[in-house]
N, C-alpha and C positions, 0 to 999 in steps of 0.2 A: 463484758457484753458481747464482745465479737464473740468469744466461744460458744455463748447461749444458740445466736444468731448461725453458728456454724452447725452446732447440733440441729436445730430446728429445719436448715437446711435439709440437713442428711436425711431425716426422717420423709421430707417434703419428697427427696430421692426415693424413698419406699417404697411411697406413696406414686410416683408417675412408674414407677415399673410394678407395683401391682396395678393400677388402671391397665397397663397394655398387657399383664396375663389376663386382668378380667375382660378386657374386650376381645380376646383370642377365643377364649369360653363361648362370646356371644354372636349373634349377629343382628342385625337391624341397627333400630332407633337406642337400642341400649349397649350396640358394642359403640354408635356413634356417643353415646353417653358417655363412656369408661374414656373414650376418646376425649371428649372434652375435661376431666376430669386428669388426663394425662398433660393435655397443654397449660390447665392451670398449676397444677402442681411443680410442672417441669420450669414455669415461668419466675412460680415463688420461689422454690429451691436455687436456681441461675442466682433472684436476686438476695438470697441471702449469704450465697455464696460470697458474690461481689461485694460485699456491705463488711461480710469480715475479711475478704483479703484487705481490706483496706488498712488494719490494722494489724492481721498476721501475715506473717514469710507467707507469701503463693503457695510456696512447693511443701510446706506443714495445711494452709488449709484445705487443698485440693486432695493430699491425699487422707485424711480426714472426713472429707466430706462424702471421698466413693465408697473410704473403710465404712462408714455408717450407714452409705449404701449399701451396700454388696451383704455389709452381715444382718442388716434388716430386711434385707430381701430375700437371702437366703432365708429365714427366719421363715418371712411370710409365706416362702417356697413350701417348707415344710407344716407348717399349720396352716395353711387355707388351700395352697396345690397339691396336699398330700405328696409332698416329694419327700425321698428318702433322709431319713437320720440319721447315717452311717457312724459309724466311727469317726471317719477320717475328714468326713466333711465337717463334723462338732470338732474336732482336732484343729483341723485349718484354722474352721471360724474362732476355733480361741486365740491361735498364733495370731490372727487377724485384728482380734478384740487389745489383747495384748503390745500389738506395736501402733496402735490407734493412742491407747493412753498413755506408751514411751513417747510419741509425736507430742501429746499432749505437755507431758511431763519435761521435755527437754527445751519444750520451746521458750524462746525468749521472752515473751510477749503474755 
């Protein structure tokens, strides 16, 4: 159950750094929208964070949880900010993807 709770985490990560590129895009009443949209996100994500270190190693869920960060954001970087596809950024993000599920696969728990 931690793990589920640790993915759903990450995703909830996506989720509050795409609200702050969508509110970068905007301004008024709807970057203040993407803005609330980031404080809740940031708040679910914290607590599911917290709910699975409780039962995995810290230093396995933390970095777990930025890795599912960082490559679904990249992700969303590239499908919705039209950022680039390089080579070497799909390269990273698989080195990336890759020691996401060694973390997974060694851990004790």
């Amino acid at each position: 159950m931690a793990w589920i709770l640790l993915i759903i985490g990450g995703l909830f990560e996506v989720g509050f750094a795409t609200c702050l590129g969508k509110a970068k895009e905007t301004t008024g009443m709807t970057a203040h929208a993407w803005l609330v949209g980031f404080l809740a996100c940031l708040a679910i994500s914290m607590l599911l964070l917290y709910k699975a270190s409780q039962s995995l190693p810290i230093g396995t869920a933390y970095a777990v949880w930025t890795g599912i960060g960082a490559v679904g954001t990249v992700l969303v970087g590239i499908l919705l900010f039209r950022e680039p596809a390089e080579f070497w950024r799909i390269f990273f993000i698989t080195t990336l993807i890759a020691s996401i599920v060694g973390l997974k696969i060694v851990s004790t728990h």
